[in-house]
C-alpha positions in Angstrom: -8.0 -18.7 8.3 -8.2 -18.0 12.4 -4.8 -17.2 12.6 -4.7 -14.9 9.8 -7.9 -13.1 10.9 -6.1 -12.8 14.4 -3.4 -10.5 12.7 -6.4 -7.6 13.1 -6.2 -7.4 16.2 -4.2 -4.5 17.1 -6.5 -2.5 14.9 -9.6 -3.9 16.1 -8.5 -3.6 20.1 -9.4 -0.1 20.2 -12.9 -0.2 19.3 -13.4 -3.8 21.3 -16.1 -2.4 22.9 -18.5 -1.1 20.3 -18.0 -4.7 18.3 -19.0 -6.7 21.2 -21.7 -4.3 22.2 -23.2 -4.3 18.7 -22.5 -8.0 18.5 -24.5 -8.2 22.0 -27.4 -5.7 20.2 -27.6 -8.4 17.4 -27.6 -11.7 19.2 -30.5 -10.1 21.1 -32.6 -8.7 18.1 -31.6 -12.3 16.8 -32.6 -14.4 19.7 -36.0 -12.5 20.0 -36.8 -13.4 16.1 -37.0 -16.8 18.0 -39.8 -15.4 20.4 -42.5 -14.9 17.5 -43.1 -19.5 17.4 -43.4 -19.0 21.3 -46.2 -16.4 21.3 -48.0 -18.0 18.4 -47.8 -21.9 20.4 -49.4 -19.8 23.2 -52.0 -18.2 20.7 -52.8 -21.2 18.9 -53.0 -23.6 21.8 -54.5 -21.0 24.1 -57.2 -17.9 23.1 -57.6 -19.6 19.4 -58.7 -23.1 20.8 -60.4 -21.4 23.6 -62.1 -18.8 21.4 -60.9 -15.8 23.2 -60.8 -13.1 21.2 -59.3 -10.5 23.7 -56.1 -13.2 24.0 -55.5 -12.9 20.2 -55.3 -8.9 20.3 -53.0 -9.5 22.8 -50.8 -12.0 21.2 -51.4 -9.6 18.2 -49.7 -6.8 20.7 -47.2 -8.7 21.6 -46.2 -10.1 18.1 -45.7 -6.0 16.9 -44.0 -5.1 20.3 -41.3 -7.7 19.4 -41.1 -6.7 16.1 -40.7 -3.5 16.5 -37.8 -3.6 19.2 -36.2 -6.4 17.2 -36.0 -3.5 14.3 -34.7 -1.1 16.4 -32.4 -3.0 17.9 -30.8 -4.2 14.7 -30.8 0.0 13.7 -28.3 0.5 17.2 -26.0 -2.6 15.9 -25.6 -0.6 12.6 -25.1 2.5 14.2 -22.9 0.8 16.6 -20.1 -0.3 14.1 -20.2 1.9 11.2 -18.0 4.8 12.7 -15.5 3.2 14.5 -15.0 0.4 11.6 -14.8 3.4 9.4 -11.9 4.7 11.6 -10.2 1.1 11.4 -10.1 1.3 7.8 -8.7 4.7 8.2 -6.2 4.0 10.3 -4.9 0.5 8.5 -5.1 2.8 5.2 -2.4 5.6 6.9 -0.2 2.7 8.9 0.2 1.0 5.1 1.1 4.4 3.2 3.6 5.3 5.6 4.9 2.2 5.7 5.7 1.9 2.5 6.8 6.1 2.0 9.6 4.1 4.5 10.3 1.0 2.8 13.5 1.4 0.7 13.6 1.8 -3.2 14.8 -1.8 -3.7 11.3 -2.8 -2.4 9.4 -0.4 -4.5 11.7 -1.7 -7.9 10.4 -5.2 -6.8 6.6 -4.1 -6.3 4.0 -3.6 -8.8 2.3 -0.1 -8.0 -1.1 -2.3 -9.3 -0.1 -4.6 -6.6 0.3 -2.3 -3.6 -2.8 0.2 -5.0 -5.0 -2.9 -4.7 -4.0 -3.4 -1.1 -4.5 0.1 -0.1 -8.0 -0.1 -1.5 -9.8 -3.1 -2.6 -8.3 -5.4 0.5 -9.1 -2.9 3.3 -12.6 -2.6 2.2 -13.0 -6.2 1.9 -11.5 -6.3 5.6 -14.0 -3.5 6.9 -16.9 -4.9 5.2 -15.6 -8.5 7.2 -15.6 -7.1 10.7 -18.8 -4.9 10.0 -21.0 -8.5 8.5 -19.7 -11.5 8.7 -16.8 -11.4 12.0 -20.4 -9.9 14.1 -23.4 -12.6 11.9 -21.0 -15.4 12.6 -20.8 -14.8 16.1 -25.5 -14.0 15.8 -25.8 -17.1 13.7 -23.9 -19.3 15.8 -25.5 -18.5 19.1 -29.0 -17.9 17.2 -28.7 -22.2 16.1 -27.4 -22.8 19.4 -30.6 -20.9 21.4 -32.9 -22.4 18.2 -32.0 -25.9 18.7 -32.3 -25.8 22.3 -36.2 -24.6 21.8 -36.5 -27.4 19.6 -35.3 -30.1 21.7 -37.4 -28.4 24.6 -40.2 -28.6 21.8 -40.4 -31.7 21.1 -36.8 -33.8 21.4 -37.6 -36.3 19.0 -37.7 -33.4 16.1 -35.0 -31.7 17.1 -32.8 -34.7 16.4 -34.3 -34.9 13.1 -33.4 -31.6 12.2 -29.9 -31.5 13.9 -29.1 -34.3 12.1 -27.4 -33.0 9.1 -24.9 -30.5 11.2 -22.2 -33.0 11.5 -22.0 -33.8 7.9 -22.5 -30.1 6.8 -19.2 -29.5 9.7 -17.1 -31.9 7.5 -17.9 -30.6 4.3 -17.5 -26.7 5.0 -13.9 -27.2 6.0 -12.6 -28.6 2.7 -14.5 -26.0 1.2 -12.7 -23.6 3.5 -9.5 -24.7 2.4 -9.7 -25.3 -1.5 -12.1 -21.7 -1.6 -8.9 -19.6 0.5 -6.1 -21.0 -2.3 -8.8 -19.2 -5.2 -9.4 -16.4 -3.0 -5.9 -15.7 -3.0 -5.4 -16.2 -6.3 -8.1 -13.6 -7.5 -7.1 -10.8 -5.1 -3.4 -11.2 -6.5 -5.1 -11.4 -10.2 -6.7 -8.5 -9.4 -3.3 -6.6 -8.4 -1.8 -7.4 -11.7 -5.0 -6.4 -13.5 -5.0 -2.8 -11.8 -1.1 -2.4 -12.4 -2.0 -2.9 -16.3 -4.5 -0.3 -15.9 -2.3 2.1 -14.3 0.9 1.9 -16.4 -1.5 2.1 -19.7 -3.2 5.3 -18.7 0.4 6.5 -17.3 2.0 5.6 -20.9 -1.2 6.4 -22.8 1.2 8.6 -24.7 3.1 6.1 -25.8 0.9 3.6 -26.8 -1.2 5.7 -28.7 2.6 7.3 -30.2 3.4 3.7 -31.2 -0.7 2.4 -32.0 0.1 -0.4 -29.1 -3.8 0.0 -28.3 -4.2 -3.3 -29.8 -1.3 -5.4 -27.9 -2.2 -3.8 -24.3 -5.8 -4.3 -25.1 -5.3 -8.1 -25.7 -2.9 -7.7 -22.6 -6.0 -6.5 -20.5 -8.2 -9.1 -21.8 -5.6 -11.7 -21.0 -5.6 -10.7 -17.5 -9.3 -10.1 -17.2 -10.0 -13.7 -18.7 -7.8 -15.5 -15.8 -9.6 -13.3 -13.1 -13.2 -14.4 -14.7 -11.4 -17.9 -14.9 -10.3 -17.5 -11.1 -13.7 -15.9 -10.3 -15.8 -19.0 -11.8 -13.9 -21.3 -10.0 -15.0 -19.8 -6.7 -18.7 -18.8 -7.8 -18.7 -23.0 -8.5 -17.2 -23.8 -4.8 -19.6 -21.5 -3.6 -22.3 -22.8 -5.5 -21.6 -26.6 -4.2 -21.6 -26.1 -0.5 -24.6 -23.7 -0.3 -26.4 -27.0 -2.5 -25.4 -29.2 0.3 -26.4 -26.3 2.7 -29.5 -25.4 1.5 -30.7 -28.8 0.3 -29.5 -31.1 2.8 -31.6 -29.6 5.7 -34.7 -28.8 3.4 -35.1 -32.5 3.4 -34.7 -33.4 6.8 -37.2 -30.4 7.5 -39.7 -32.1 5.2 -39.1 -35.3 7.2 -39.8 -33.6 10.5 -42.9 -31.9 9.1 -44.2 -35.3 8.2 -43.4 -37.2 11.4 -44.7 -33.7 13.3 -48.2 -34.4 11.4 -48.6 -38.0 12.2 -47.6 -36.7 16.1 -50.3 -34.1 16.2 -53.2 -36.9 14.6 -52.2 -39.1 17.4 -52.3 -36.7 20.1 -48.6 -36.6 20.8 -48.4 -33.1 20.5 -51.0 -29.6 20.4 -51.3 -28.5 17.3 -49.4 -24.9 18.8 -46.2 -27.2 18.9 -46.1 -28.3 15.8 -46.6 -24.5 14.3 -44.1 -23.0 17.1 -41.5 -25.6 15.9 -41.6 -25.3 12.3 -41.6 -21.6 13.1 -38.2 -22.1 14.9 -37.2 -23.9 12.1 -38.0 -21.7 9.4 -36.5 -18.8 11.7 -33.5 -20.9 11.8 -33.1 -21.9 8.2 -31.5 -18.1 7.3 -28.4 -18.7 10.2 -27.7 -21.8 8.5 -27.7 -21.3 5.0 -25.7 -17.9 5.7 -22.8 -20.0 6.5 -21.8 -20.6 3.1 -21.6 -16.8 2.8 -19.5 -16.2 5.9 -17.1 -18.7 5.2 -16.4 -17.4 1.6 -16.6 -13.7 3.0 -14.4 -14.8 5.7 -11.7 -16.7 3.6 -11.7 -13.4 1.5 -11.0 -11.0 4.6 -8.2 -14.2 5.7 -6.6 -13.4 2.4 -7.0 -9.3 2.4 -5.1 -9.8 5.9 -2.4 -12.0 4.6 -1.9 -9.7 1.7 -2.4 -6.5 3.8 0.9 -7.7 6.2 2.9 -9.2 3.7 3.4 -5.4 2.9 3.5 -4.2 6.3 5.1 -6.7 8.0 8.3 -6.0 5.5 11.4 -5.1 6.8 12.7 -1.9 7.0 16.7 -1.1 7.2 18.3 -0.3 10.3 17.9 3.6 10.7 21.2 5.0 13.0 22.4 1.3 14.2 18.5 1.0 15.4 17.7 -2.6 14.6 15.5 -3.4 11.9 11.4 -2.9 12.2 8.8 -4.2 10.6 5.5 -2.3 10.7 4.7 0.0 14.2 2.0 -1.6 16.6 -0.9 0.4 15.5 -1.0 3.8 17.5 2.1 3.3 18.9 5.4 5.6 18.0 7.7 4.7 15.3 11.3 4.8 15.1 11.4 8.7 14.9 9.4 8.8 18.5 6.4 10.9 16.6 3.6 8.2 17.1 2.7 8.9 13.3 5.2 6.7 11.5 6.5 9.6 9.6 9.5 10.7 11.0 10.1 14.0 12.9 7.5 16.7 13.4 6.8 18.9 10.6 8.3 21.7 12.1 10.7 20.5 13.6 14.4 21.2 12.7 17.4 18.8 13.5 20.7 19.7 15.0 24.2 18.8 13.4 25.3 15.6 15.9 29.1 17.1 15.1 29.0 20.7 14.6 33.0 20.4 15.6 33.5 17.9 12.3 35.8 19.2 9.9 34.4 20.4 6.5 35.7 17.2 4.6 33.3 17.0 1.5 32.0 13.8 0.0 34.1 10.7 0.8 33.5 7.2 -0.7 35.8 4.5 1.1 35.9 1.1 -0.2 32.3 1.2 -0.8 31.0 -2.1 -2.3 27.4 -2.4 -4.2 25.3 -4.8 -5.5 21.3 -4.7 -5.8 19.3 -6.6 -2.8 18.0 -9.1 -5.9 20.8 -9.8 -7.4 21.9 -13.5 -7.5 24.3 -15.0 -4.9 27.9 -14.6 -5.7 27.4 -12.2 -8.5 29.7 -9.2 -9.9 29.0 -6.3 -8.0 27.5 -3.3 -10.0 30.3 -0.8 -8.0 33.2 -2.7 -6.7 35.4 -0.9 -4.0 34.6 2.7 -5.0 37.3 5.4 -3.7 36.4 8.9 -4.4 36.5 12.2 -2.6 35.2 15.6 -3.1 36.3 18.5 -1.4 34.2 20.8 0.6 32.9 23.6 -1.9 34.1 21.4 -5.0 31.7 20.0 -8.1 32.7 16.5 -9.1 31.5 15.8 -12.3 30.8 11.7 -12.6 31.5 10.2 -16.3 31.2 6.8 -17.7 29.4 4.5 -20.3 25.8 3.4 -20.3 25.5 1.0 -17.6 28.5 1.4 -15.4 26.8 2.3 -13.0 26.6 6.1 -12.0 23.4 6.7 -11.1 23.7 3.4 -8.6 26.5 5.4 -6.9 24.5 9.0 -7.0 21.9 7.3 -5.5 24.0 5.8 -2.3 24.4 9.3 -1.3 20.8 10.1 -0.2 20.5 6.2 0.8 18.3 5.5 -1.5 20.5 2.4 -1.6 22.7 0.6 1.3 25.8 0.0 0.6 27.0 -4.0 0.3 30.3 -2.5 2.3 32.4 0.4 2.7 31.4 3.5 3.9 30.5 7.2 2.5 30.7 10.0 4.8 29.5 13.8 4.8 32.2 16.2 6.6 33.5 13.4 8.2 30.1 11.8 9.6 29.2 8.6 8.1 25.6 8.5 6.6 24.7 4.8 7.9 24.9 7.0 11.5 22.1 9.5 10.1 18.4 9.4 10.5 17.2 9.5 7.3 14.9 13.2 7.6 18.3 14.6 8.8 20.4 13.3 6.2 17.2 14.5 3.4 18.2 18.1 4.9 21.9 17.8 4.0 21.5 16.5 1.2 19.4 17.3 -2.4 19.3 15.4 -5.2 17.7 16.0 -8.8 17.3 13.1 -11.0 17.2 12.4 -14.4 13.7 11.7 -15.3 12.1 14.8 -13.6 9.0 14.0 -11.6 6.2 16.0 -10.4 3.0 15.5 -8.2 -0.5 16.7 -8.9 -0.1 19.7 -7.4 0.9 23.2 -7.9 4.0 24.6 -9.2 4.6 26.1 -5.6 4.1 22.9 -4.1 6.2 21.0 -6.2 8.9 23.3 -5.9 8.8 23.8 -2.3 9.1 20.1 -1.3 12.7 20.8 -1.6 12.8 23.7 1.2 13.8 22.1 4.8 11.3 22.5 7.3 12.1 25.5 9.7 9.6 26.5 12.4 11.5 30.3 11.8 10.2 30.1 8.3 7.5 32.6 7.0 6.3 33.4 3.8 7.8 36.0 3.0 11.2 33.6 3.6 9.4 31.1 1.1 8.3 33.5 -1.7 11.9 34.6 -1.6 13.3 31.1 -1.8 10.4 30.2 -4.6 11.8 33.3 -6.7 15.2 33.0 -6.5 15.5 28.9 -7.5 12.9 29.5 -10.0 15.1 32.0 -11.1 18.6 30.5 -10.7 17.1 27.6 -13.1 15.8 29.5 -16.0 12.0 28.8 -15.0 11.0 32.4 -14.0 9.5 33.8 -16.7 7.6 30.5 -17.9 6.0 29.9 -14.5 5.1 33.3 -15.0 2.8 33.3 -17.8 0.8 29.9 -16.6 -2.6 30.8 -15.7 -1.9 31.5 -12.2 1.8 31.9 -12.0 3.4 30.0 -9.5 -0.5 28.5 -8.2 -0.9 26.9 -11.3 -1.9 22.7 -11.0 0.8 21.0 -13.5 -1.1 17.7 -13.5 -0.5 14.5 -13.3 3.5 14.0 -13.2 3.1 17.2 -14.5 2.4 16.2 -18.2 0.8 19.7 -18.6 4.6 20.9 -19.4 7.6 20.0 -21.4 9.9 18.1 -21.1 12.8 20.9 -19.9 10.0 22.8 -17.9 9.6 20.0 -15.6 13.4 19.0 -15.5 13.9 23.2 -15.4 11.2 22.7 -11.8 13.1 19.6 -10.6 16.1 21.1 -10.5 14.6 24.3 -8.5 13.0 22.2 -5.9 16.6 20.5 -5.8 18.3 24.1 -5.4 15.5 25.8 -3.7 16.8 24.7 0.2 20.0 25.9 -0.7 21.7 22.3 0.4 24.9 21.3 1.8 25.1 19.0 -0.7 23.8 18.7 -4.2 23.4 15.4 -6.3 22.4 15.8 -9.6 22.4 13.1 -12.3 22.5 14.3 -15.9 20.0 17.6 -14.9 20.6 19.3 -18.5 19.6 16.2 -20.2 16.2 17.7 -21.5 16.8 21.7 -21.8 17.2 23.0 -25.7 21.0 24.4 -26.6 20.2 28.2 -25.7 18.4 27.1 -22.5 21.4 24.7 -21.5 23.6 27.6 -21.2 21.2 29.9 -19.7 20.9 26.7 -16.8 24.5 26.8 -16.8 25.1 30.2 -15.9 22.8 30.3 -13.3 23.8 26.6 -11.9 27.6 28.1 -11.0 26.5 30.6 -8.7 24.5 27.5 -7.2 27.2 25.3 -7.5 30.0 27.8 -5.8 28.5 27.2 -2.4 28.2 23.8 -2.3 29.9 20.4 -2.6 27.9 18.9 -5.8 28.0 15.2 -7.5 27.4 16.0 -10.9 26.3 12.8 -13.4 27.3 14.0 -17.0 26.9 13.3 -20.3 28.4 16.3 -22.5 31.1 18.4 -22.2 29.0 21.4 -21.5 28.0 19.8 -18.2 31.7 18.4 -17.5 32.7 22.2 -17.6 30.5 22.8 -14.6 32.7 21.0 -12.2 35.7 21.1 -10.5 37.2 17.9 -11.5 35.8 15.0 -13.2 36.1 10.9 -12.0 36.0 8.1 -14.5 33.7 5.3 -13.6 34.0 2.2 -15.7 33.8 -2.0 -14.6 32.7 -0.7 -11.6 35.5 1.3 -10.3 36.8 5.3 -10.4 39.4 4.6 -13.2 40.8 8.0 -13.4 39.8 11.5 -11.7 41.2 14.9 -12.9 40.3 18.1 -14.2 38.8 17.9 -18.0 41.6 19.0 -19.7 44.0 16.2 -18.0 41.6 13.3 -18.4 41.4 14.3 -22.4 45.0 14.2 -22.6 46.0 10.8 -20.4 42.3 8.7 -20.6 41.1 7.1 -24.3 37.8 6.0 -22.6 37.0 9.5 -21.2 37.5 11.1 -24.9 35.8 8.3 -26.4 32.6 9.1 -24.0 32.9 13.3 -24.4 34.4 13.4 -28.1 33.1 10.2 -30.0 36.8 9.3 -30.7 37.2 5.6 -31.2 39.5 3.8 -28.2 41.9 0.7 -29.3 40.4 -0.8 -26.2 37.0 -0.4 -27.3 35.9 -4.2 -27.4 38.1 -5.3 -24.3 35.7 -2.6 -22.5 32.7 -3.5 -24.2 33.8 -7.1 -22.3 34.3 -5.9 -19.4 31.4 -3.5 -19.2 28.6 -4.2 -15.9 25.1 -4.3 -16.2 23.8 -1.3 -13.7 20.4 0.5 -12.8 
């Protein structure tokens, strides 16, 4: 649990001071809790047995002077801590968002979104709410027992042994409840994970499940889930229950026992009467800072496991960026990899110079380039397997082949969405594995299949696609925003929203169709006016007469660029240049449309629906792809 908790550090350094200082401010509002015995011994003992009245008003003064700066005292340690923890949180919160905005798509394929939401939320509160309570009453508590039973010994020694007594055996019994309450704890924060990722996919898919009447299955689903937590939950609630028996009921006996002997001690003169009341004071002042324990060792083993789970994100790797070595997470505050000290690449208006202006204007090259997915097992078939494929500066390259072969696994090598097992793909000659990821986004624009959009407006959404440019104004941007809203058929309809081109679309933007949100993908993919263009199936979702408009407007795009075109039907074959054949993993043929129809059975089979001899031989040799 120590060594875990230690793993804060970094974040905690910072604001060192204020913590101790407000730790300082509470053992000293705890320690003079401890005065109130001493002034009533001296009140009993002294004006009370002498029947001095003036003495009691002043022990009366003194009791409400304590009071009241022990109140005040325990207002600074509050106002000590709440900002900067506040700014911990904060700054844990950004380190993990960009952390994982870096982390490559094979991590985010593996990853629940439930998982990684609860981590961003639920754990860093847990961990805030840890160093503001229990990290600062462990440290109070500890040295409050520590001052308490030195009193009592000072008190009266033979007591104080009596009431120490049960510390040893409550030591042995807190740490195996330490260790069998951190394996539940664990187990209910990751319960909790897959609980919230139910949550979100069913109010993501609430179209489909109401489409379908699945409200049933994912309900059962839910309660499934919820029922294991509540299972998990229990368990700890009867942990926790057991050692705060032992810790409340084990001392509450050996009080009773000192309260007896103290009696007998006071009837035969041992002790004053003041002692006796001073001591059980103490011990009654003390009883709180021990039977807290059981609270701050559960709240602690929680924060142990919110920091575990908090890392195991952040401390993943991330791929070498421009033969840099890999990273995990940056040291909090410190720069990352792009030498920004934000761990989000380059400054936002910053713009970044071609590293080979001289290179020659060479297109698209794949050489030898060897795939298969980080998860797959050991020794297994590669999805694309020694891929050779080249297309000329200023050409379209349309990419054909069956469900499953494996395009959109190659499409997606091109932005690096993906490494490469082996081989190498170069841009006019440069080979992306040399590019830093922001500069090789700036070259290169891609428009996928299943449009998505943010919660934001159409402008917004659109304009993620523009480079950033310190020269750019917006008059330069309203230009831009028109003429790819334009060249993609999506003028006139952004037009009549309720505020044009300022209108919020919504959640993934299911406030439009299907085509209007594929129709504003594909402008945010044009609207920088790329170098490159990567576009898998982008016509999927547009009607007939709003397919060809797209078209027409998609080859005056098209002509001054060098595009990798995923396709489906002829209509978006005729787009391109040439076309490739991928099938088993491999470019099987490359031509223009007209020669592959004439020499390749496969590629009229996929564009015409006629049947192939060596339809089941392919069906055999066919690879499972993403």
């Amino acid at each position: 649990m120590v060594r875990s908790l230690l793993r804060l550090w970094p974040y905690v350094r910072p604001v060192r001071a204020r913590l101790i200082s407000a730790a300082g401010v509470a053992v000293l509002a705890s320690c003079l809790g401890l005065v109130f015995p001493l002034v009533l011994k001296w009140i009993i003992d002294g004006p009370i047995a002498t029947e001095d009245t003036a003495g009691v008003w002043l022990g009366g003064a003194v009791l409400l002077l304590v009071g009241g700066a022990e109140a005040v005292l325990f207002g600074l340690r509050r106002w000590l801590v709440a900002r900067p923890l506040a700014g911990v949180e904060a700054t844990m919160r950004a380190d993990l968002y960009r952390h994982v905005q870096r982390l490559p798509v094979a991590f985010h394929d593996r990853w629940a979104t439930g998982q990684l939401l609860s981590r961003g939320t639920g754990d860093l509160q847990q961990l805030r709410m840890f160093l503001a309570f229990p990290l600062t009453y462990l440290v109070v508590n500890g040295t409050t027992i520590a001052v308490g039973s030195a009193i009592l010994l000072a008190q009266d020694w033979t007591l104080g042994l009596i009431l120490l007594a049960p510390v040893v055996p409550l030591i042995f019994v807190c740490t195996a409840f330490e260790r069998k309450y951190s394996q539940a704890s664990r187990r209910a924060q990751d319960q909790m994970g897959d609980l919230t990722t139910v949550v979100e996919e069913s109010v993501l898919g609430i179209r489909i499940i109401k489409g379908f009447g699945r409200h049933r299955s994912q309900a059962q689903t839910f309660r499934d889930l919820a029922l294991r937590l509540r299972g998990t939950e229990l368990r700890k609630a009867r942990l926790l229950g057991r050692i705060l028996g032992l810790i409340y009921g084990l001392p509450e006996v050996f009080l009773g026992f000192a309260l007896v002997v103290g009696v007998l001690q006071v009837a035969n003169g041992t002790i004053t009467a003041g002692t006796l009341v001073a001591f059980m004071a103490i011990a009654l002042a003390l009883r709180w800072p021990i039977e807290s324990i059981g609270f701050l060792l559960a709240m602690c083993n929680e924060a142990a496991t919110a920091t575990d789970r908090y890392f195991d994100v952040l401390h993943t790797r991330i791929p070498p960026e421009t033969g840099k070595p890999a990273t995990t997470a940056p040291t909090a505050g410190a720069p990352d990899q792009d030498g920004t000290g934000t761990g989000d690449g380059p400054p936002a208006a910053a713009t970044v110079p071609d590293p080979h202006p001289d290179a020659p204007a060479d297109g698209i090259r794949f050489t030898g380039v060897v795939f298969r997915y980080p998860d797959a097992p050991a020794g297994s078939r590669p999805v694309l397997d020694g891929i050779d494929l080249h297309i000329r500066t200023g050409e379209t390259l349309a990419l054909v082949g069956g469900t499953g072969c494996g395009k959109t696994s190659l499409t997606a090598l091109v932005p690096r969405l993906h490494e490469v097992t082996s081989g190498r793909i170069t841009l006019d000659g440069t080979d992306i594995a040399t590019l830093a990821p922001h500069e090789l986004r700036q070259r290169v624009a891609l428009a996928f299949e299943d449009p998505t959009l943010f919660s934001a407006t159409v402008r917004e959404n659109v304009m993620m696609g523009m480079p950033d440019d310190p020269a750019r104004t917006e008059e330069t941007d309203r230009a831009a925003l028109d003429r790819a809203l334009r060249v993609c058929q999506a003028a006139d309809f952004v037009a009549a929203l309720p505020h044009g081109p300022d209108t919020e679309v919504g959640e993934q933007g299911m406030s439009l169709s299907g085509g209007q949100r594929q129709r504003l993908a594909l402008a945010r993919a044009v609207v920088g006016r790329p170098r490159f263009l990567v576009l898998d199936d982008p016509l999927s979702a547009l009607d007939v007469h709003t397919e060809a408009l797209v078209e027409a407007a998609l080859r005056e795009v098209l002509a001054s660029t060098t595009a990798l075109v995923v396709a489906h039907r002829p209509s978006t074959v005729l787009l391109a240049d040439r076309a490739a054949l991928l099938s088993g993993g491999r470019i099987t043929a490359v031509g223009t449309h007209a020669e592959l129809l004439r020499s390749s059975a496969e590629y009229r089979h996929l564009l015409t629906g006629e049947p192939r001899p060596d339809h089941h031989h392919d069906q055999d040799q066919e690879v499972p792809a993403r």
